[in-house]
NUVEX-817114 format. One record per residue (C-alpha): x, y, z. Coordinates in steps of 0.5 Angstrom, whole numbers, plus 500, padded with zeros to 3 digits. Layout:
<recs>
<rec><X>X</X><Y>Y</Y><Z>Z</Z></rec>
...
</recs>
This chain:
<recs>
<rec><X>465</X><Y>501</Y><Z>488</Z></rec>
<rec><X>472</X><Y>499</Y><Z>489</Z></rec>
<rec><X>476</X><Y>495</Y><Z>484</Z></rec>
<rec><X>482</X><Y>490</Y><Z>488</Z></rec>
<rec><X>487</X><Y>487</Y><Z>483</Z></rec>
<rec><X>488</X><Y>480</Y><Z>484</Z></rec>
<rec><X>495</X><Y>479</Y><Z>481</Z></rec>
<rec><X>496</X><Y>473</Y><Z>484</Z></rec>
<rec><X>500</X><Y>477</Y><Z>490</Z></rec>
<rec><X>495</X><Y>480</Y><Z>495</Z></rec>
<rec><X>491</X><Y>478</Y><Z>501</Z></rec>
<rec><X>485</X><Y>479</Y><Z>497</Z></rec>
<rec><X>479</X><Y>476</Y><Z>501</Z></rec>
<rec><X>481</X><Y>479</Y><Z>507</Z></rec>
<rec><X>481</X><Y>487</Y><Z>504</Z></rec>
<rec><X>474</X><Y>484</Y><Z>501</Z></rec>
<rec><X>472</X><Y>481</Y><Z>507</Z></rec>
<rec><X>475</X><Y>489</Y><Z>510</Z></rec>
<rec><X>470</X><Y>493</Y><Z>505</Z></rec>
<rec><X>464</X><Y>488</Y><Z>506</Z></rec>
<rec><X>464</X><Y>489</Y><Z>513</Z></rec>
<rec><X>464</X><Y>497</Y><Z>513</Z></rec>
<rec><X>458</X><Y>496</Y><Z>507</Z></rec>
<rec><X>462</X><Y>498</Y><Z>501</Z></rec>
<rec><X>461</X><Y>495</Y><Z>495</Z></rec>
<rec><X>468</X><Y>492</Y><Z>492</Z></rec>
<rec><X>470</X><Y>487</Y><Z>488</Z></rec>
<rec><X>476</X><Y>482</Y><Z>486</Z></rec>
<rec><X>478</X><Y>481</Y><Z>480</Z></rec>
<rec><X>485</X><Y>478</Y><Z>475</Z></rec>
<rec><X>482</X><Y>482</Y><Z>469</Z></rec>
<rec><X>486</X><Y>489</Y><Z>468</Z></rec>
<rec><X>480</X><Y>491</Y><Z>463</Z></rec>
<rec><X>475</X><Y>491</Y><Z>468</Z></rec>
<rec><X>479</X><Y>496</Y><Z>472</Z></rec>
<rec><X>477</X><Y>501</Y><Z>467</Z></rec>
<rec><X>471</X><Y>505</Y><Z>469</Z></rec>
<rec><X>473</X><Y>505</Y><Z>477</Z></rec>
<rec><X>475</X><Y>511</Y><Z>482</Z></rec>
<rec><X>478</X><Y>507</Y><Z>487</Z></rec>
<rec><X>484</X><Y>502</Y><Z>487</Z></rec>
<rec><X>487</X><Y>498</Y><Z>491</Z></rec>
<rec><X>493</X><Y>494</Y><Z>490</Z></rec>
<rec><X>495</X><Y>489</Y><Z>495</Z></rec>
<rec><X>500</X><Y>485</Y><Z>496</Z></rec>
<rec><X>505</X><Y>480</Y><Z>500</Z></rec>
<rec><X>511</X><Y>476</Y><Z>498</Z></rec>
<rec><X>517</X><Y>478</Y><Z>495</Z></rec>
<rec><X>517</X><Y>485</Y><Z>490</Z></rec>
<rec><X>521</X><Y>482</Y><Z>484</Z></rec>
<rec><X>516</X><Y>477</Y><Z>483</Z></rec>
<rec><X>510</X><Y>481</Y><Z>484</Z></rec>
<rec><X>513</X><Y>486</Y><Z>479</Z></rec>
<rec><X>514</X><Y>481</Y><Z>474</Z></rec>
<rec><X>507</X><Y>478</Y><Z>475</Z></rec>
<rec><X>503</X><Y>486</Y><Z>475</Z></rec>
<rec><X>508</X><Y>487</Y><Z>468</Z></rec>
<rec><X>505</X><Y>481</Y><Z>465</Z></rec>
<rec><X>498</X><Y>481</Y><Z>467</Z></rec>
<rec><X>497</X><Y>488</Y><Z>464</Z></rec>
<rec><X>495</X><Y>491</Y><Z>471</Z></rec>
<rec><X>502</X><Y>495</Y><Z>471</Z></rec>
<rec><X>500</X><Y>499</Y><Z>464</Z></rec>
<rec><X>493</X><Y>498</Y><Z>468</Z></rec>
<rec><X>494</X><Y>502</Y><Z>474</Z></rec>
<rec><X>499</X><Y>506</Y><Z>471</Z></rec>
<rec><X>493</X><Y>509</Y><Z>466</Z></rec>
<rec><X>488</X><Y>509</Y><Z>471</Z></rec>
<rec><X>492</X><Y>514</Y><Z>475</Z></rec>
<rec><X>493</X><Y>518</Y><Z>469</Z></rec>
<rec><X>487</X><Y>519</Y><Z>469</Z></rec>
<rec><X>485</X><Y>522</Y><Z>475</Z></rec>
<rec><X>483</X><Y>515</Y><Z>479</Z></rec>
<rec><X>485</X><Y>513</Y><Z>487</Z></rec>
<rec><X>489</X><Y>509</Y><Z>488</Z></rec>
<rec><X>491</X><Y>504</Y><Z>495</Z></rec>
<rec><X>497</X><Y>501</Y><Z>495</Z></rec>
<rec><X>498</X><Y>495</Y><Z>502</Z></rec>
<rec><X>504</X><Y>493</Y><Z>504</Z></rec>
<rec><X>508</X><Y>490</Y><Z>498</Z></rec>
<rec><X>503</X><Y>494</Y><Z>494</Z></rec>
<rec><X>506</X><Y>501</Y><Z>497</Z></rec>
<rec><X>513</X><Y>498</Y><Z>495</Z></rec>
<rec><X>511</X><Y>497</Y><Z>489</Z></rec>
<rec><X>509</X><Y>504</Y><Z>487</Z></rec>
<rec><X>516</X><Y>508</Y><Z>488</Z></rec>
<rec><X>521</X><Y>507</Y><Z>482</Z></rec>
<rec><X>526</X><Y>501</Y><Z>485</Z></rec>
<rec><X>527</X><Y>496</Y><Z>490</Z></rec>
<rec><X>534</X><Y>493</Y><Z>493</Z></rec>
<rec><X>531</X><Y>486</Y><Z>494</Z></rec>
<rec><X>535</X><Y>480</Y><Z>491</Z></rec>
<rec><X>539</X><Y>486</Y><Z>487</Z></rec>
<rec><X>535</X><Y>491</Y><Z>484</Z></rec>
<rec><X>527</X><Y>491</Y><Z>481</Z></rec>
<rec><X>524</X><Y>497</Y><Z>478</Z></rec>
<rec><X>517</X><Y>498</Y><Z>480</Z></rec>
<rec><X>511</X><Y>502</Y><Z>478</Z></rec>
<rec><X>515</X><Y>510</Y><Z>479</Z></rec>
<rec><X>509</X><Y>513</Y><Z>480</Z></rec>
<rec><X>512</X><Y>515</Y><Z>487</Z></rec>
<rec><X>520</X><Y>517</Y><Z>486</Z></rec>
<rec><X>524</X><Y>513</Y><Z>491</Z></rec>
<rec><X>526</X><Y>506</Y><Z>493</Z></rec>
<rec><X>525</X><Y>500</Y><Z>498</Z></rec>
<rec><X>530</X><Y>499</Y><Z>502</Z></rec>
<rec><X>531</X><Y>492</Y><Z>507</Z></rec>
<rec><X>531</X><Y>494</Y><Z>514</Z></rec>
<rec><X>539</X><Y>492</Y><Z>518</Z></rec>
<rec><X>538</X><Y>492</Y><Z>526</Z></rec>
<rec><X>543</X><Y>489</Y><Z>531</Z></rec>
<rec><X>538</X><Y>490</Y><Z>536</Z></rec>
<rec><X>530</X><Y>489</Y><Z>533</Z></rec>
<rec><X>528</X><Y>483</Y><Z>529</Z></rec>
<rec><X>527</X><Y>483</Y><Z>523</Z></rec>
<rec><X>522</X><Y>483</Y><Z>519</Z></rec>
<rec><X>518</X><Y>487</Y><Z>523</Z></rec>
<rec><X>511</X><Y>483</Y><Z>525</Z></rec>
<rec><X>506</X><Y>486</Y><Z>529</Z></rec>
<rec><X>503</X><Y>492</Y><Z>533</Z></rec>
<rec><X>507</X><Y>499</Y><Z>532</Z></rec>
<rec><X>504</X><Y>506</Y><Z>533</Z></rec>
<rec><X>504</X><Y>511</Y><Z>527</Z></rec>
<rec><X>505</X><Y>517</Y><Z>527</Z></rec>
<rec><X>502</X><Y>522</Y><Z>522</Z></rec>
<rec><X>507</X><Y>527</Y><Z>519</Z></rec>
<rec><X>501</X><Y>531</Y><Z>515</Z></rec>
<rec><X>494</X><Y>532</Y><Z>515</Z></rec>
<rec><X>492</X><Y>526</Y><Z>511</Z></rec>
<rec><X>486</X><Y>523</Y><Z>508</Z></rec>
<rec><X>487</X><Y>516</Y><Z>510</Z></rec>
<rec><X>487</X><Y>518</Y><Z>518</Z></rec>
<rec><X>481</X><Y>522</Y><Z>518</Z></rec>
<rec><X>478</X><Y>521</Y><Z>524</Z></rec>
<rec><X>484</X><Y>517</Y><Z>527</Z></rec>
<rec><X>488</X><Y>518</Y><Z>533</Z></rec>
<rec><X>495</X><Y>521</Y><Z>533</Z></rec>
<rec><X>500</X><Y>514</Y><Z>534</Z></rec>
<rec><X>495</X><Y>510</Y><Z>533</Z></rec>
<rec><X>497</X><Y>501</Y><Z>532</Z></rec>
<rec><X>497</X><Y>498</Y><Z>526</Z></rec>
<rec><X>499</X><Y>491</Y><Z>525</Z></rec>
<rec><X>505</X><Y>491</Y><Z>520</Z></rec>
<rec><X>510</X><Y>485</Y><Z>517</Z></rec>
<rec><X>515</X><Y>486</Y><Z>513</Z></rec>
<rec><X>523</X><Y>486</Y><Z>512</Z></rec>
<rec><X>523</X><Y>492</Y><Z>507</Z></rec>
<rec><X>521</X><Y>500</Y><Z>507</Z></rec>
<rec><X>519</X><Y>505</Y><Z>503</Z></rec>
<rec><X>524</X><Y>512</Y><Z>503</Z></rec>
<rec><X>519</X><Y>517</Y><Z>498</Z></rec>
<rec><X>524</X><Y>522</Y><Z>494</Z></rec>
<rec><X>520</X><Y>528</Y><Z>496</Z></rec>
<rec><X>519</X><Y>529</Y><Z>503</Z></rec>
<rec><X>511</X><Y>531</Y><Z>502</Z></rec>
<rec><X>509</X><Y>525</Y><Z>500</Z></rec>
<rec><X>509</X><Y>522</Y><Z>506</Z></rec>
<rec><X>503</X><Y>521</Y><Z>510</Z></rec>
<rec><X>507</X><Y>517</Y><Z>516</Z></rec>
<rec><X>512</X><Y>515</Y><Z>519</Z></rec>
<rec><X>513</X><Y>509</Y><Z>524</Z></rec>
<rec><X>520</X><Y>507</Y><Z>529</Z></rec>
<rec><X>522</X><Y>501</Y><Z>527</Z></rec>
<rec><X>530</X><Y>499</Y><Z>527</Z></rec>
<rec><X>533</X><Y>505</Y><Z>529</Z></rec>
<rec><X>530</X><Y>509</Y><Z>524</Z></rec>
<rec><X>523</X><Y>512</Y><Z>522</Z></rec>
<rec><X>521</X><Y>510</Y><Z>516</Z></rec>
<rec><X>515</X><Y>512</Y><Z>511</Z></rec>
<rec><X>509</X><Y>508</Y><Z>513</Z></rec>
<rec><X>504</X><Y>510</Y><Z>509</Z></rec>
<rec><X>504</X><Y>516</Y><Z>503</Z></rec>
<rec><X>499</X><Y>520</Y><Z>500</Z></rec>
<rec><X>500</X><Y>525</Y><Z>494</Z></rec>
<rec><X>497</X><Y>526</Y><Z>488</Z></rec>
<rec><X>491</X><Y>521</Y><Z>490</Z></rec>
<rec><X>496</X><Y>516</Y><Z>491</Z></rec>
<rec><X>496</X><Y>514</Y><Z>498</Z></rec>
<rec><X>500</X><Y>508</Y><Z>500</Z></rec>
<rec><X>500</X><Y>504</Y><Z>507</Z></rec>
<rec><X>506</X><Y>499</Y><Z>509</Z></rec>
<rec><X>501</X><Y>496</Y><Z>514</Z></rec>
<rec><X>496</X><Y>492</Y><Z>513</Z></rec>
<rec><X>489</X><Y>495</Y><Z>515</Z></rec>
<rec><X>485</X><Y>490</Y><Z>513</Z></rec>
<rec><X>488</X><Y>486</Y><Z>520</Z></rec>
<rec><X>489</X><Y>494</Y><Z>524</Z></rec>
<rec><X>482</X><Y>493</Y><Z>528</Z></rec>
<rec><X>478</X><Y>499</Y><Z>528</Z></rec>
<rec><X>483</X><Y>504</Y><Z>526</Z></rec>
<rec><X>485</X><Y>500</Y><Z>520</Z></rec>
<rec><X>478</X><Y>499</Y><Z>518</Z></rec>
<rec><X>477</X><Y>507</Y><Z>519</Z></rec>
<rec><X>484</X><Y>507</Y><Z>513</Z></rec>
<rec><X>479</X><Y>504</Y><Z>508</Z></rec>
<rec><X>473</X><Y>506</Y><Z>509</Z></rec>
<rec><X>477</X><Y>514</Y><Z>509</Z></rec>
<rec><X>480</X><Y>512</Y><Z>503</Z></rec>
<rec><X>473</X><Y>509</Y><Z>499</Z></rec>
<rec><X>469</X><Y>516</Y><Z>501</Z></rec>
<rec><X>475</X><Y>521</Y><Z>499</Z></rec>
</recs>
């Protein structure tokens, strides 16, 4: 079974729509007590992180997942969800996230690209990596977002992708924390295989 924690910032139903699918049994819950008992966590997320951080502190999920992790648990962070788990982020000034990966959110500067970044972009896997089991080298996955993740420890991560004049972290794995920055419920095939990789490990 896998847990997805609603916190009123996550794009519940499609995660949930992803693992039905793929026949995994998962449920959907803004209750941080039930979390307890759970292998396997997920924590999706969009939307702004000062928000977000400040909505996981006050529901309980925070000391929830942080506690879960403690105890050896699994945990995916999605989009937000992967920013949420380093220890800092610049958006609107500065937030403090979860910490359980050291490193900060940075927003993307470009004169050339777009920003935010939205739609199909190649990954480009940097270690050999639960999550990717399966999947080809530079396979697409759909993206949005305006920030990245930059890990402390080069080890923690997983992937990179090029975006904005730079390669930036796209998904991390460390310690049974795993984290992807695109949306791998949206990712067709490729992504369904990111979920259905992290529910069996």
């Amino acid at each position: 079974m896998v847990f997805i924690a609603d916190y009123g910032a996550g794009n519940l139903r499609s995660v949930l729509k992803a693992f039905e699918y793929l026949g995994v049994k998962a449920i959907v819950s803004d209750d941080p007590a039930k979390l307890t008992g759970y292998r396997k966590v997920i924590l999706p997320g969009v939307g702004a992180f000062g928000q977000a951080i400040e909505s996981l502190n006050a529901s309980g999920f925070t000391e929830a997942v942080l506690e879960h992790v403690d105890k050896g648990g699994q945990l995916l962070g999605i989009c937000l969800g992967m920013q949420l788990l380093l220890a800092e982020s610049e958006e609107m000034g500065a937030w403090k996230g979860m910490n359980l990966i050291p490193g900060k959110v940075r927003h993307f500067k470009s004169d050339t690209d777009k920003i935010p970044q939205i739609g199909w972009n190649s990954v480009d896997q940097q270690k050999e990596s639960i999550l990717f089991r399966g999947i080809p080298d530079h396979s697409f996955f759909y993206f949005v977002h305006s920030y990245y993740c930059e890990p402390e420890a080069p080890d923690a991560v997983a992937a990179a992708t090029w975006f904005a004049g730079k390669n930036f972290c796209s998904a991390i794995e460390k310690n049974g924390i795993f984290a992807v920055q695109f949306h791998p419920e949206k990712s067709s095939d490729a992504g369904l295989q990111v979920l259905k990789n992290f529910a069996g490990c």
